[in-house]
Phi, psi and omega in degrees: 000137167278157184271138163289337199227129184245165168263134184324324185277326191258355161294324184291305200291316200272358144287352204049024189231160198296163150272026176234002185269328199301341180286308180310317177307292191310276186334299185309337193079005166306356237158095174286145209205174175190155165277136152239111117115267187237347185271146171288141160234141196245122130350131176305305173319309204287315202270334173300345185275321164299335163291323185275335161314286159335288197306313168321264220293003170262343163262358174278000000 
């Protein structure tokens, strides 16, 4: 079963990329992201949209 909602750790793990770039992703606002009480959370939509976003501008 998929998690609707993911951790900055498990985004990173499933980018192949650090967890100061998934910060970084967040802050540009490349990577749509939201709180609950202090932990950051990114949605399985925000980051397939961010991929299908990437993959587009990377084939034109």
């Amino acid at each position: 079963m998929k998690k609707a909602v993911l951790t900055v750790d498990q985004v990173a793990e499933h980018l192949g990329i650090s967890r100061w770039k998934v910060h970084d992703l967040i802050r540009s606002r490349e990577l749509a992201s939201f709180k609950i009480g202090r932990c950051r959370r990114i949605s399985e939509a925000a980051l397939d949209t961010y991929v299908s976003l990437r993959t587009e501008q990377e084939a034109a």
